[in-house]
N, C-alpha and C positions, 0 to 999 in steps of 0.2 A: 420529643427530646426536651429536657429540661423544666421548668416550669410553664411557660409562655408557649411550647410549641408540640406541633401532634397532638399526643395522649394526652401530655402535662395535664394538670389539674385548669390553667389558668390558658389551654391551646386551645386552637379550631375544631379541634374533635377528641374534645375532655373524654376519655375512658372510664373516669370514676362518677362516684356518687355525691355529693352535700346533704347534708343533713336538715337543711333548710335552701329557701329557694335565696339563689345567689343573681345579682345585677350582672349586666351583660359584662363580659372582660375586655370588652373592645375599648382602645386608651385605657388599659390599665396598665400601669408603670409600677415598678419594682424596685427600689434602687439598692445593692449591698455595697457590704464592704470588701473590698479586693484586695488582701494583705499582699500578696506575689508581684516581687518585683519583675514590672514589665520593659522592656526597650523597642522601640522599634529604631532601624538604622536603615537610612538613605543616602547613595551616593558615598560611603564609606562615612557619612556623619551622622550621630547617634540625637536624633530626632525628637524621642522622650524616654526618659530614662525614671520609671514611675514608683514610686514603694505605697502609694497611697491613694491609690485608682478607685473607682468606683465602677460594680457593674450594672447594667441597665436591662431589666427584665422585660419587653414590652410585649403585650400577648399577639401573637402571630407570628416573630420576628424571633433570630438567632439573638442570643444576649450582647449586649456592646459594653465596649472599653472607654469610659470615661478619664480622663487625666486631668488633674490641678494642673491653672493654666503654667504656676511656676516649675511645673517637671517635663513641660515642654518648651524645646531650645523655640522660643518667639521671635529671635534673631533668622531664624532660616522661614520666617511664613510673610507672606507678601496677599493682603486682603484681596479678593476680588469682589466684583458686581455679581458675581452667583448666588440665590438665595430660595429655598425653599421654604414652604411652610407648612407646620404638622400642627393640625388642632388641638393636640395634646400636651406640646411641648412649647411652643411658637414660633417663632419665623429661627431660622437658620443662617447664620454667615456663614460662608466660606472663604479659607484661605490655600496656597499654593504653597508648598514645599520648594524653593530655590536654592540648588547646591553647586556654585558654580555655573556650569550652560546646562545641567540638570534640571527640570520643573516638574514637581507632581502636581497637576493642573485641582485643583478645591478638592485637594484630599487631608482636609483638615475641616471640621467644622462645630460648630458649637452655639448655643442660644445666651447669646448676652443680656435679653429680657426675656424670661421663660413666663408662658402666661400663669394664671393662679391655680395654685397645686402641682405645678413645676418648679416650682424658685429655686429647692437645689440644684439643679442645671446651672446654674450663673457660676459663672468662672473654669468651667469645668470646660474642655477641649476634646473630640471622638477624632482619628483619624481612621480613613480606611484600608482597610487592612490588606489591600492586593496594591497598592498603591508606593508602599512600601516595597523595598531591598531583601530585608531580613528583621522577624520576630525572635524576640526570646526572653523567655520565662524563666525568671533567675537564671541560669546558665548554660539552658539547655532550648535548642531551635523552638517555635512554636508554630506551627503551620496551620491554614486555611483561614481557621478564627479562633477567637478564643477558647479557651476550653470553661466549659457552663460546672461549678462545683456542684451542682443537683444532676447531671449527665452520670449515668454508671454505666459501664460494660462490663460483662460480664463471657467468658467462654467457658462452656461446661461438656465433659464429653458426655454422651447420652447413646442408652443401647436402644432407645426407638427404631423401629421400623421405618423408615424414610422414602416417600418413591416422588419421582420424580417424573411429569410424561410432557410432551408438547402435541397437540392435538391427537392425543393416542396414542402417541410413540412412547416407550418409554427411556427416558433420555439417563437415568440412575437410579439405584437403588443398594440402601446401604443399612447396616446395622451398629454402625461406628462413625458417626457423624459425630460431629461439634457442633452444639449450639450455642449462636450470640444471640446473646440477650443486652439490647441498646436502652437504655432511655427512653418511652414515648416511641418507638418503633415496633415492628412485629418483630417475633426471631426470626433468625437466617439463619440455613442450614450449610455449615462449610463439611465435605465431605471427601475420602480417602481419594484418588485419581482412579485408585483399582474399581473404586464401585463407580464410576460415571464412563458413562458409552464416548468414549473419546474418537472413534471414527464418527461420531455425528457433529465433531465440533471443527469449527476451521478457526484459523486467528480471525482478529479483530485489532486494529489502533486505536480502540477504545478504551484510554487511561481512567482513574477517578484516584481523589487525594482525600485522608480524611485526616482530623485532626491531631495524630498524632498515637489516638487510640487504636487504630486496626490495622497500621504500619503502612509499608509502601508496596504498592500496587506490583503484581510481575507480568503476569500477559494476561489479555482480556482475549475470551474466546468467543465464538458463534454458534448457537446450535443449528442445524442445519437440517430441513427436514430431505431426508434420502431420496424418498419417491417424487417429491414434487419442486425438489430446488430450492425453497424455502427458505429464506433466513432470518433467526432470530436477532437481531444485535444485541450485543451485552449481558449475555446469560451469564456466565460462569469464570468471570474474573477469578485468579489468584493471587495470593501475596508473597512474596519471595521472603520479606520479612517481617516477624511481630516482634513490636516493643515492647520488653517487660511488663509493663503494664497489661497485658493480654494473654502472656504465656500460664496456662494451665498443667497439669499433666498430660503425659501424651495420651493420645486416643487409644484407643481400646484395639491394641496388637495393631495399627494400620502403620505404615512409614509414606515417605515423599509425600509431595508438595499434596496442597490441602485447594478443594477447590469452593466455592460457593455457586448454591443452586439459588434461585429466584422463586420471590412467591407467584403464584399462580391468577394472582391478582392485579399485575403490573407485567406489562411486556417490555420497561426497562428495571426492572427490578426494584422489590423493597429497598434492598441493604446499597446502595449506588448514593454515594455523597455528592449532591449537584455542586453546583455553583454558591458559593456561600454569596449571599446577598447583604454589603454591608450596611449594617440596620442605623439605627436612628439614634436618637437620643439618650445621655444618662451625666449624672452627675453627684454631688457633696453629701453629704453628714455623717452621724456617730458611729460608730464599731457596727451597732445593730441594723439589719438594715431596716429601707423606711419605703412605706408605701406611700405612691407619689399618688394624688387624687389625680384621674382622669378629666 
């Protein structure tokens, strides 16, 4: 997904080609420009309130939200002794979010001497992002993490042959699937409910959240193998709802809910949004953006 990760050009398992031999991407930094106004709000009080953010590209890591230290309320951050340090960027303060008897314990942090080939970083403030109440991007909610402007999704109906088996069984098979196509992912195949064996599935309280793009989760099921008791966890989540952002034509003559099938390469699935990990480092300069020396 996006530049820095999976496939991306600049990820841990680049999928494309260079034209010449390229240095390793590990500490490479990225830094653009984030025109979208961001907010985060804690405790009913609005936190950072951002129109001039910076994003932070760092290869292996989800992209980060940089904010000028003046678009964050510095009135509600209380310093602590916590301090990490990253060879790329250098040592790390952290501060507390204090709202009243409210504390977001070093969920604010930022590099006030960034080593050389970081210096944009200075003055610039990341908090993290679960840390927080509520996101929102211009005026609309922003959930997990930011959204990466090199990320596309993509749904397209497709008349492929589709089969689906879990050690031999076959668990679907369909002619009217939908396929997503993510960023730096494999595709995922979401398919009609008519063509998936649903006596072999039992629930699951297996939730996932994703950013916004593939809407909100409705029941996670289990495939179940028949003969021997078996259970898969997390096969074939579905969504109750899509956001604009993802609405296609409808499929090909199918109706009701739409399921997703797994690749065959993961027993919790390709398409399953983990735990977003909040990443590191990012910060200042021009409209364009700028590559930070590692």
């Amino acid at each position: 997904m996006s530049l820095t990760i999976g496939t991306g050009p600049f990820g841990p398992n680049s999928a494309g080609e260079f034209n010449r031999e390229m240095p390793s991407p590990k500490g490479l930094l990225y830094l653009d420009a984030f025109p979208r106004r961001m907010r985060a709000i804690f405790a009913g009080q609005t936190v950072v309130d951002s129109r001039h953010a910076k994003l932070l590209h760092e290869h292996g890591h989800l992209a980060v939200l940089y904010f000028p230290g003046d678009e964050v309320r510095t009135d509600l951050l209380e310093p602590t002794d916590h301090s990490t340090r990253c060879p790329w960027k250098g040592d790390a303060a952290y501060w507390s979010v204090r709202v009243d008897d409210r504390v977001a314990e070093n969920a604010v942090w930022g590099y006030p001497e960034p080593v050389e080939g970081a210096q944009p970083l200075a003055g610039y403030l990341a908090v993290y992002w679960n840390e927080m109440d509520e996101w929102l991007e211009e005026d609309e909610p922003a959930r997990v993490h930011v959204r990466d402007p090199y990320h596309r999704v993509d749904i397209l109906d497709s008349s492929r042959h589709v089969r689906v088996s879990l050690n031999g069984e076959l668990l679907a098979e369909t002619e009217h699937a939908r396929v997503l196509y993510e960023t730096g992912l494999p595709p995922r195949w979401y398919m009609p409910a008519d063509d998936v064996r649903t006596d072999l599935l039992v629930d699951s309280d297996t939730r996932a959240r994703a950013a916004r793009t593939r809407g909100s989760p409705h029941t996670s099921r289990c495939a179940r193998r028949a003969r021997k008791g078996k259970t898969l966890s997390g096969t074939t989540p579905s969504r109750r709802t899509t956001p604009s952002a993802c609405v296609t034509s409808s499929a090909s003559g199918t109706s009701g809910p739409t399921l997703r099938s797994w690749s065959p390469r993961s027993r919790t699935g390709t398409g399953a949004t983990g735990r977003a990990r909040p990443d590191r480092a990012a910060s200042p300069t021009p409209d364009r953006g700028r590559r930070l020396s590692g």
